[in-house]
C-alpha positions in Angstrom: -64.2 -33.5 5.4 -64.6 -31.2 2.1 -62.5 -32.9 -0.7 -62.7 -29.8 -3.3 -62.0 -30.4 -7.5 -58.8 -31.7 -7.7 -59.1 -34.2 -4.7 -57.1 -32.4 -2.0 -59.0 -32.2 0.8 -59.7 -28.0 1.7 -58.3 -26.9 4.8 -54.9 -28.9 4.6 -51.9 -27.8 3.6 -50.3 -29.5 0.1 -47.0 -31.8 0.3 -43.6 -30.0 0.8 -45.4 -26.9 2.3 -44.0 -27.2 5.4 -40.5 -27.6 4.4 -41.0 -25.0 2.2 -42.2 -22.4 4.8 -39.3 -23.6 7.1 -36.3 -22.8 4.3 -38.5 -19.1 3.9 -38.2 -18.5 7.6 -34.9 -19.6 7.4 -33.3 -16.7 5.1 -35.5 -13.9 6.2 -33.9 -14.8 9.5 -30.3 -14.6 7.6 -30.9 -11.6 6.3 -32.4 -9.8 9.2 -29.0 -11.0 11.3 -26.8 -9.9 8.7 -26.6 -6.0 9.6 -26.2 -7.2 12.6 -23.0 -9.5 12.0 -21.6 -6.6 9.9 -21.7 -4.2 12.6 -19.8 -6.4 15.0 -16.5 -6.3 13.2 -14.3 -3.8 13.0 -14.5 -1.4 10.0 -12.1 -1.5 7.3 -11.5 1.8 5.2 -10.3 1.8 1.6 -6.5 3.4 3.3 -6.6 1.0 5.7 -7.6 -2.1 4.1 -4.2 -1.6 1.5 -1.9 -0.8 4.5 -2.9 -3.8 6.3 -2.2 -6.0 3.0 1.1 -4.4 3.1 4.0 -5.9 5.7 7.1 -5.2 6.1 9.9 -7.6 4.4 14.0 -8.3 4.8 14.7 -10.9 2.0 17.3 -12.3 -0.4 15.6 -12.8 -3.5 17.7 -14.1 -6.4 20.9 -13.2 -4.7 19.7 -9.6 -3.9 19.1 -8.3 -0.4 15.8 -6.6 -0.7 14.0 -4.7 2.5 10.9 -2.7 2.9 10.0 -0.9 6.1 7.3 1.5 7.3 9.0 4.7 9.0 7.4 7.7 10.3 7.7 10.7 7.4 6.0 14.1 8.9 4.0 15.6 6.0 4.0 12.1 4.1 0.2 10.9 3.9 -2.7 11.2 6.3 -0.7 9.0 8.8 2.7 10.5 8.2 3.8 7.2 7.8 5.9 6.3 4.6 7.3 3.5 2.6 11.2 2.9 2.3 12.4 0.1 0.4 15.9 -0.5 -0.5 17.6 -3.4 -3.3 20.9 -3.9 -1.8 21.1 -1.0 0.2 20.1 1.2 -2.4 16.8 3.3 -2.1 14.1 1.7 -4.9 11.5 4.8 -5.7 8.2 3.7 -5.8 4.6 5.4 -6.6 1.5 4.7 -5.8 -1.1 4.5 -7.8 -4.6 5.6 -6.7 -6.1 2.1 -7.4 -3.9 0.8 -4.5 -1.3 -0.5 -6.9 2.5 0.1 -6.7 4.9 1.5 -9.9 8.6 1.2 -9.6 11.4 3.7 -11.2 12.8 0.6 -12.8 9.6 -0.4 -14.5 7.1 2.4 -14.6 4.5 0.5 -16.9 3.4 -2.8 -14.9 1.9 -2.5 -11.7 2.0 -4.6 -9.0 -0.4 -5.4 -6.1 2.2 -5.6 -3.1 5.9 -4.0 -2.5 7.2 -7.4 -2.4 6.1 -8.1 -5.7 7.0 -4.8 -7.4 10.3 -5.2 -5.6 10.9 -8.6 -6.8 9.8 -7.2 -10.1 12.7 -4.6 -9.9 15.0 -7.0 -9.3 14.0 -9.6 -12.0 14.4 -6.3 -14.5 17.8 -5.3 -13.1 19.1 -8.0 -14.1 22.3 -9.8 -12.9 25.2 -7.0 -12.4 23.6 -4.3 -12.5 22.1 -1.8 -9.3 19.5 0.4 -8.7 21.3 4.0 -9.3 21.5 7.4 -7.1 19.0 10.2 -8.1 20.6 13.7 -8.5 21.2 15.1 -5.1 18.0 17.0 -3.8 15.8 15.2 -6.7 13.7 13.7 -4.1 15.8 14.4 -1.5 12.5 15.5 1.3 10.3 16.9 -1.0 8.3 15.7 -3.9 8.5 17.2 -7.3 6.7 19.8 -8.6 4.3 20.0 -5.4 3.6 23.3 -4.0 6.0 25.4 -6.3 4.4 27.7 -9.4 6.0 26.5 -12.8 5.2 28.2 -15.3 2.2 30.0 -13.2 2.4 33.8 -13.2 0.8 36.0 -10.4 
């Protein structure tokens, strides 16, 4: 055996090595299986990972009867799906906001994650007494404002 200058003996392989070269293995095996484990599930796009946070609700909260429902809306979205949540019957207008977040009409500066919790937020600013009010007839009555018409545009 050849023992070289600082005593270990040339050929072998120093302590810990082994269980070094194991935990190495180890995560180039993890990361070569991780496309792999990625590809199995099911894709989520950005539109589709909000809606699925997003459920349906029929509630009293803080003596108010407040309800959200998904309903088919042709010419609403991609999916022609909209949004129609009512505080005591009443319609609640909401907006979204392009970061996924939802405003309210009652309280357009907070935003909130869900439409529960900008609905409960509606209620909480409405106070005790008071309701949610009707918009002008044909305000937002199937159309949204200012979308598609010329204002102030000349030809």
């Amino acid at each position: 055996m050849v023992v070289s200058a600082d005593g270990v003996p040339s050929g072998a392989e120093p302590p810990g090595w082994r269980a070094m070269r194991r935990r190495v293995l180890a995560c180039l095996a993890a990361l070569a299986l991780t496309p792999v484990l990625a590809a199995s599930r099911a894709p989520r796009t950005a539109e589709g990972a909000g809606e699925a946070a997003e459920s349906a609700f029929d509630e009293v909260y803080r003596g108010r009867r407040i309800r959200g429902v998904l309903l088919p809306a042709p010419g609403c979205g991609a999916d022609g799906r909209a949004w129609q949540v009512t505080v005591d019957g009443r319609p609640l207008h909401l907006m979204r906001r392009s970061d996924g977040s939802w405003l309210s009409m009652v309280n357009h500066y907070c935003s909130y994650r869900t439409l529960l919790e900008v609905t409960r937020a509606a209620v909480d600013e409405l106070g005790p007494g008071q309701r949610l009010r009707d918009l002008a007839p044909g305000l937002l009555g199937g159309s949204h404002l200012h979308m598609g018409e010329r204002h102030g545009v000349r030809a």
